[in-house]
MIGUKE-945695 format. One record per residue (C-alpha): residue in one letter; x, y, z. Coordinates in nm, 3 decimals, always signed. Example, Ala and Ser with C-alpha at 12.3 -4.5 7.8 and 13.67 -1.06 7.14 Angstrom:
2
drenmar|east|north|up
A|+1.230|-0.450|+0.780
S|+1.367|-0.106|+0.714
//
This chain:
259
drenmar|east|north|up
X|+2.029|+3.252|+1.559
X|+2.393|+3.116|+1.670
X|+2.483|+3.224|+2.012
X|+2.700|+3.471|+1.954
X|+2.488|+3.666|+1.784
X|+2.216|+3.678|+2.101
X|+2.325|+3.967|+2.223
X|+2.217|+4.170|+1.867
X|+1.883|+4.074|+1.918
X|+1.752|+4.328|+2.081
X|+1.862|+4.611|+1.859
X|+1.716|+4.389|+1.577
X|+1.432|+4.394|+1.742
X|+1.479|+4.774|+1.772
X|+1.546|+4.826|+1.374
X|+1.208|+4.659|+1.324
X|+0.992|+4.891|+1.568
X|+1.173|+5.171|+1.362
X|+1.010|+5.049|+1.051
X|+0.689|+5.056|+1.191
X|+0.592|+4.744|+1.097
X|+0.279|+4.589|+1.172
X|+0.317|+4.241|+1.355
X|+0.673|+4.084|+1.472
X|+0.706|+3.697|+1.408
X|+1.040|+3.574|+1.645
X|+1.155|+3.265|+1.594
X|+1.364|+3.038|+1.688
X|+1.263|+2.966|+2.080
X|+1.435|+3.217|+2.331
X|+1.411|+3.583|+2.034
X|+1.077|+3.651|+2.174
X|+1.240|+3.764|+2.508
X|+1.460|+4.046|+2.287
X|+1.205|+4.158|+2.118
X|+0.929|+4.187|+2.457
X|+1.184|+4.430|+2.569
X|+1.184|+4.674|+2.299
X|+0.780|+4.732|+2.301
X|+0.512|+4.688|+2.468
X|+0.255|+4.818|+2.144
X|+0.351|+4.646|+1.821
X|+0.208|+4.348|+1.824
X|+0.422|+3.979|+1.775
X|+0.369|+3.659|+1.779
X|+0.639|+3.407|+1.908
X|+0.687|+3.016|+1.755
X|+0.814|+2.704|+1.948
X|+0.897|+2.864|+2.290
X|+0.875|+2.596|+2.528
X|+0.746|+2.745|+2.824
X|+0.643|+3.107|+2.733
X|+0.477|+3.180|+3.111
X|+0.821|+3.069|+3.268
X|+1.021|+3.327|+3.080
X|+0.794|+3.616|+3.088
X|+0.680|+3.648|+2.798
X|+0.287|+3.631|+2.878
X|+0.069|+3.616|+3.232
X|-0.076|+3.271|+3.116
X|-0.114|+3.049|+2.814
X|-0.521|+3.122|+2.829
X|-0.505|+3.552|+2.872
X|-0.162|+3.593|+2.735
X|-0.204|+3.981|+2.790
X|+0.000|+4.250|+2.635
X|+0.084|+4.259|+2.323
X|+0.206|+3.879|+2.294
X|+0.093|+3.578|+2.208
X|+0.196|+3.248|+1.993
X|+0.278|+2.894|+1.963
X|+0.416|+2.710|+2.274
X|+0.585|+2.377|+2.211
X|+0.620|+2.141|+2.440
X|+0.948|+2.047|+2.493
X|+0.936|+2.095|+2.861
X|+0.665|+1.854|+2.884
X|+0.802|+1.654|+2.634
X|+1.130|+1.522|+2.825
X|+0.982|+1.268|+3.053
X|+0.850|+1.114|+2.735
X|+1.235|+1.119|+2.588
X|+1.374|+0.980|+2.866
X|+1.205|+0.678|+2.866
X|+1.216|+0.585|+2.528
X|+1.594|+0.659|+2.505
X|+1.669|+0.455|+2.837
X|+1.499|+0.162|+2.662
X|+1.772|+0.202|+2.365
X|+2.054|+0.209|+2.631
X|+2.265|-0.055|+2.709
X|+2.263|-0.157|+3.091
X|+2.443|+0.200|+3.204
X|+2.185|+0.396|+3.384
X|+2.408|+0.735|+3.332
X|+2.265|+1.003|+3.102
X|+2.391|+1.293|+2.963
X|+2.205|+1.632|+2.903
X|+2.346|+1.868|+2.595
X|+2.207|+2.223|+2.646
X|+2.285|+2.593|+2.590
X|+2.304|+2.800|+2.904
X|+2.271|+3.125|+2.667
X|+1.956|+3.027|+2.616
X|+1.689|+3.154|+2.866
X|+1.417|+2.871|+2.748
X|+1.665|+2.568|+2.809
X|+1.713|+2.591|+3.212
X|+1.364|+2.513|+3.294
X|+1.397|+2.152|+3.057
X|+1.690|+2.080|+3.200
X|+1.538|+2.107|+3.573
X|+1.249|+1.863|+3.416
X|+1.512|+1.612|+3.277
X|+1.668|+1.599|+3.611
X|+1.334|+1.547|+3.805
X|+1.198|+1.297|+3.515
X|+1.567|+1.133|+3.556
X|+1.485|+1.024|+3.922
X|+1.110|+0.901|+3.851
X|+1.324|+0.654|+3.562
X|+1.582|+0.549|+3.743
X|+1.846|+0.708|+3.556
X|+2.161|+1.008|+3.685
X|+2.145|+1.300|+3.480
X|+2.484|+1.458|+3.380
X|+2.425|+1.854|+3.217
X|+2.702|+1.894|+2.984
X|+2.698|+2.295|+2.868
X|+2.816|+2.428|+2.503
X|+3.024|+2.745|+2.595
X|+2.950|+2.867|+2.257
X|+2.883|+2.875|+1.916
X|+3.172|+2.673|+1.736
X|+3.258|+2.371|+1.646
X|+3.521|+2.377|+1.930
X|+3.281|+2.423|+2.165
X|+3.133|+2.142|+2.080
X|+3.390|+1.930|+2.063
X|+3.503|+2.071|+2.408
X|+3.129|+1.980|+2.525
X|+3.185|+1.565|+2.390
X|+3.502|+1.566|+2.520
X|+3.372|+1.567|+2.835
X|+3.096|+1.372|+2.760
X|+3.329|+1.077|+2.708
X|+3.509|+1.179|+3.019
X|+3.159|+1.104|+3.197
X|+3.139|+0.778|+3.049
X|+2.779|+0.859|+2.959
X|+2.484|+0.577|+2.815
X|+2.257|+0.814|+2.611
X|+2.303|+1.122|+2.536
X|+1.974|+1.392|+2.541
X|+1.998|+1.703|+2.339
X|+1.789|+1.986|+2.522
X|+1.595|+2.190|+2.226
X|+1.769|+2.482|+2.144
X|+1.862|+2.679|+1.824
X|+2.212|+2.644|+1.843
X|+2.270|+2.375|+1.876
X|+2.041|+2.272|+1.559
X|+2.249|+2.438|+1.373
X|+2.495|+2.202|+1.481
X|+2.289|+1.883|+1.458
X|+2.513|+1.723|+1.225
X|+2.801|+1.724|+1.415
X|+2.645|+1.641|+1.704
X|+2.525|+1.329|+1.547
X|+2.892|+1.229|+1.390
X|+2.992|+1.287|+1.782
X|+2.785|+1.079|+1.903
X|+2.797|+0.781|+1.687
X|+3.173|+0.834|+1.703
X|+3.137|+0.766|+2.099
X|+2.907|+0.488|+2.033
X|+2.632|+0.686|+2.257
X|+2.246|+0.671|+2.164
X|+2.115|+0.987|+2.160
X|+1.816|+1.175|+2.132
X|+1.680|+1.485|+1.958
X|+1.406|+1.720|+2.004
X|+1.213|+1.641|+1.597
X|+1.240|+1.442|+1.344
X|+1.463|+1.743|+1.176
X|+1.750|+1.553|+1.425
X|+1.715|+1.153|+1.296
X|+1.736|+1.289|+0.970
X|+2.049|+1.489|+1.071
X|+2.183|+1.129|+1.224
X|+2.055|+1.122|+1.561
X|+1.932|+0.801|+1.680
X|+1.537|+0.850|+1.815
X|+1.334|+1.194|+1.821
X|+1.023|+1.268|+1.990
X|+0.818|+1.595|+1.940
X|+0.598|+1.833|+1.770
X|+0.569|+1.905|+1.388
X|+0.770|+2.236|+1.328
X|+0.617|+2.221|+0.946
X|+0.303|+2.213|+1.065
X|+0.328|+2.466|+1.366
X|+0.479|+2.754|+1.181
X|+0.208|+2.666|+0.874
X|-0.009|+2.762|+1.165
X|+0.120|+3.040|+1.307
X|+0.064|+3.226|+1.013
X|-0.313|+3.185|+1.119
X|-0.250|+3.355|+1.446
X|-0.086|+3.657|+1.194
X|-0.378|+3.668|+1.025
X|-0.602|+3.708|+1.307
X|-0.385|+4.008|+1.438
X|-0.411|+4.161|+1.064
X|-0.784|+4.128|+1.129
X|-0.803|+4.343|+1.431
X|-0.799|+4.073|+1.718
X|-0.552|+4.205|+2.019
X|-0.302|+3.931|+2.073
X|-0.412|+3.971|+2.443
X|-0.738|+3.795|+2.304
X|-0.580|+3.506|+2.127
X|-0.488|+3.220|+2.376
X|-0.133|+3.095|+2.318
X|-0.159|+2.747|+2.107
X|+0.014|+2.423|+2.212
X|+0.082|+2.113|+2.013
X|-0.159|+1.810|+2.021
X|+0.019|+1.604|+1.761
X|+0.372|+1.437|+1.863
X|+0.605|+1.213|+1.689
X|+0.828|+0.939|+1.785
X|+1.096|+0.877|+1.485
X|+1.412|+0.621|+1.486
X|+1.691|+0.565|+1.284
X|+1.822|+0.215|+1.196
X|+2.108|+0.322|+0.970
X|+2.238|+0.490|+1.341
X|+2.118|+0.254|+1.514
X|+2.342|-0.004|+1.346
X|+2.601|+0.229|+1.366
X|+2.623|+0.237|+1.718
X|+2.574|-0.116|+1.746
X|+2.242|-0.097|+1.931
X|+1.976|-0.349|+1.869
X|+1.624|-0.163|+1.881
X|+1.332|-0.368|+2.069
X|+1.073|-0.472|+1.862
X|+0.836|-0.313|+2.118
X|+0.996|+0.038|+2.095
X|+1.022|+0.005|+1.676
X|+0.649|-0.051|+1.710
X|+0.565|+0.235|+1.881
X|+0.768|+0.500|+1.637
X|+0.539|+0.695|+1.368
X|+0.835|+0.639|+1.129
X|+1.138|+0.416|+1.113
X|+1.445|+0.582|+0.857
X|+1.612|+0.283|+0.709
//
């Protein structure tokens, strides 16, 4: 859901409990809050948050407790990992920019690991916020990533700007700045390098966790899942667009090179 449109989800949330449905699926990462704090009975189960004990939205990934549970991703976890691939992409700048959404409760806590991670890799982390929902906004957000002067750019996962992947990928290669995304859903969009879980594959499974709750089991009783399967993706047509010759080393390493 776009940012601007945040604010409606708890009454959403609130039409749904009216209709006295059985089990709430929220999705994207950061609608689970909304609909926590419209009920505390009906049971739901929440997909891709990145760090669901962080937020609030369960006591611990093992005894969620409530009436909560899900699929955590990783992203948090994740960003070390992205940082050091991208830095290998990077020319000799050691200066790297951070895109996130500050309307977004799940993206603080990755942008506090991309700044820790930055130190351990040698790099300065620059958080660049997008204000809003528009393409302005966005443009208003690279505007002053050129300002920066900036070596990679590293998109913290968030809904929004998905939505906006495109763009943010015709930005980028505009500026001539290797950037990277959150899944492979972003090199297909344009974005130089991805690293990260299977969304196909981890809403496929949260349907099992649905099932489960259909069955009778409390969600209190169902451990929240993470991801064990991660993949590293590149894309040469970008890469030649920026002008940035990928190691043989890192093209070895990726699960799938987009030619």
């Amino acid at each position: 859901m776009r940012q601007a449109k945040i604010g409606r989800l708890p009454a959403l949330a609130a039409e749904l409990i009216e209709l006295k449905v059985d089990v709430i699926v929220a999705a994207p990462a950061g609608s689970a809050v909304a609909a926590k704090k419209v009920t505390s009975a009906v049971p739901f189960v929440f997909m891709a948050e990145p760090d669901p004990v962080a937020i609030g939205l369960v006591t611990s990934l093992a005894r969620p407790g409530g009436n909560v549970t899900g699929l955590a991703d990783a992203h948090a976890d994740l960003i070390p990992k992205r940082l050091e691939l991208l830095k290998q992409a990077m020319a000799a700048s050691s200066r790297v920019g951070v895109l996130w959404n500050p309307a977004n409760p799940s993206t603080a806590p990755q942008l506090k690991t991309a700044q820790a991670a930055a130190r351990a890799l040698g790099l300065a982390i620059s958080p660049v916020d997008v204000k809003g929902p528009g393409r302005s906004d966005l443009d208003q957000a690279f505007a002053a990533i050129e300002r920066a002067r900036l070596g990679g750019l590293l998109v913290i996962a968030d809904p929004t700007l998905g939505n906006h992947r495109y763009r943010i990928a015709e930005l980028a290669i505009k500026r001539r700045l290797p950037t990277s995304g959150t899944h492979r859903g972003w090199v297909e969009g344009g974005l130089l390098m991805s690293y990260g879980s299977d969304f196909i594959d981890m809403f496929r499974h949260g349907a099992t966790l649905v099932d489960k709750i259909f069955k009778g089991v409390r969600p209190a009783d169902l451990p929240v899942e993470q991801p064990t399967k991660f993949e590293f993706v590149i894309n040469l047509k970008t890469a030649k667009a920026l002008g940035v010759a990928i190691p043989a080393s890192l093209l070895a390493r990726a699960d799938q090179v987009l030619e």
